[in-house]
C-alpha positions in Angstrom: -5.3 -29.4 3.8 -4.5 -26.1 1.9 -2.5 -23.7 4.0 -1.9 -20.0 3.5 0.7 -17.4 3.2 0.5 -13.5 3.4 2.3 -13.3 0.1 1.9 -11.3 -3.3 0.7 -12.8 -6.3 -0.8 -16.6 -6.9 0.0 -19.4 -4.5 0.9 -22.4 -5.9 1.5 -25.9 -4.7 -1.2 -26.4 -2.4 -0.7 -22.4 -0.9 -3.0 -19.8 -1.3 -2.0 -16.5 -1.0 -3.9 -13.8 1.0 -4.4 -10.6 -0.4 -6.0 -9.6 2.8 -9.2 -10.7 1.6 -11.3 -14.0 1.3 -12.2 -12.8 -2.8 -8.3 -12.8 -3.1 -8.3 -16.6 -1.4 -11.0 -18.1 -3.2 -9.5 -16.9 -6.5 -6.8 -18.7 -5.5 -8.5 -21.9 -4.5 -10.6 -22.1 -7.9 -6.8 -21.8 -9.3 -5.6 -24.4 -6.7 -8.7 -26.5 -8.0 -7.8 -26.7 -11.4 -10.2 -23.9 -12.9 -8.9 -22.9 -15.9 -11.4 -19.9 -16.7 -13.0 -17.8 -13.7 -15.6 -15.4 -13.6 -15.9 -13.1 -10.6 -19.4 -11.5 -9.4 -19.7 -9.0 -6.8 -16.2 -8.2 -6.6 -16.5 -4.3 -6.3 -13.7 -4.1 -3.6 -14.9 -0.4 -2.5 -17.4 1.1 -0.3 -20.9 1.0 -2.1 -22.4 4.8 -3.1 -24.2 4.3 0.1 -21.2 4.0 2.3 -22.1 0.1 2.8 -19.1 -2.1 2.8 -20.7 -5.1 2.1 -23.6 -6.1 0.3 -25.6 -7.6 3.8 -24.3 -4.2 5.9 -21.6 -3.9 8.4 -20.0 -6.7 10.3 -20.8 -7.5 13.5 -19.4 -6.2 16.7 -17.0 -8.6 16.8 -15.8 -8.4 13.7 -13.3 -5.6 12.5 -15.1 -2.7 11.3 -12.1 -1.6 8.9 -12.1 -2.6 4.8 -8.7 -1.4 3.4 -10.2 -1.0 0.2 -7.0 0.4 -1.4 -4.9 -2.2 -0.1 -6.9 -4.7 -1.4 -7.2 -3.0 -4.6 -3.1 -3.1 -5.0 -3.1 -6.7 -4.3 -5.0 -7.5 -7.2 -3.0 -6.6 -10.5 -0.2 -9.7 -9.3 -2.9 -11.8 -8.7 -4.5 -11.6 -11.9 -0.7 -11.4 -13.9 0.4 -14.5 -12.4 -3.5 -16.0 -13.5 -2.6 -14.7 -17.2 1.0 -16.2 -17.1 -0.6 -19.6 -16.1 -3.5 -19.4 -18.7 -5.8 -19.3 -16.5 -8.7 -16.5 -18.0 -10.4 -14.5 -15.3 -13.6 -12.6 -16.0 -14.7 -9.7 -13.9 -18.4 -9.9 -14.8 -19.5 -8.1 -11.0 -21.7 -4.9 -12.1 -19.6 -2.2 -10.4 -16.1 -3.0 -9.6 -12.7 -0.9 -8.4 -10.8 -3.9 -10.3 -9.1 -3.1 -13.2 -6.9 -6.1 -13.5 -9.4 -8.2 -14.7 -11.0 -8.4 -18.2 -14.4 -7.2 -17.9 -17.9 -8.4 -19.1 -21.5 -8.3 -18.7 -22.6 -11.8 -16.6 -25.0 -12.3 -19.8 -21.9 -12.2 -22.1 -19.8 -14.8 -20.3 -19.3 -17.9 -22.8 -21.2 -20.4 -21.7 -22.3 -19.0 -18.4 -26.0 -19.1 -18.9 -26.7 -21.6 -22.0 
């Protein structure tokens, strides 16, 4: 079992760390996994041009209604500081994104990705 912990930067040590945001987590968990390179797709963490917050619409009623886009956003740069201190590359390869913490490149340009 992997637990959790509302906590900046990269859990370690069987603990993932939140971010307030299941991207944040499964970063984490590839990390927790043993990935040593990432690539991230459809990691925009904003509202889309069309107001959209998510690429299959809104969440349901029951679901909250609120994306804190900018708190998510600050979240990131620890993340992906603690990633480079460990050695572990992280590729932001998602077309539009608000994350600049992450080296960025086309899907198609991603070593090994599609060969």
């Amino acid at each position: 079992m992997i637990g959790s912990e509302n906590k900046p930067g990269l859990g370690r040590f069987g603990v993932i760390h939140q971010g307030g945001n299941s991207g944040y987590q499964a970063i984490n968990l590839a990390y927790l996994f043993g990935a040593s390179a990432i690539v991230l797709l459809g990691f925009d963490c904003s509202q889309s041009k069309t107001g959209e917050a998510h690429w299959f619409g809104q969440h349901g009623p029951r679901l909250t209604q609120q994306q804190p886009f900018a708190l998510w956003q600050a979240n990131f740069p620890a993340l992906a500081q603690d990633l480079a201190n460990s050695g572990t590359r992280v590729i932001n390869a998602s077309r539009e994104t608000a994350l600049r913490c992450f080296e960025r490149m086309a899907l198609e340009d991603v070593p090994g990705v599609l060969t």
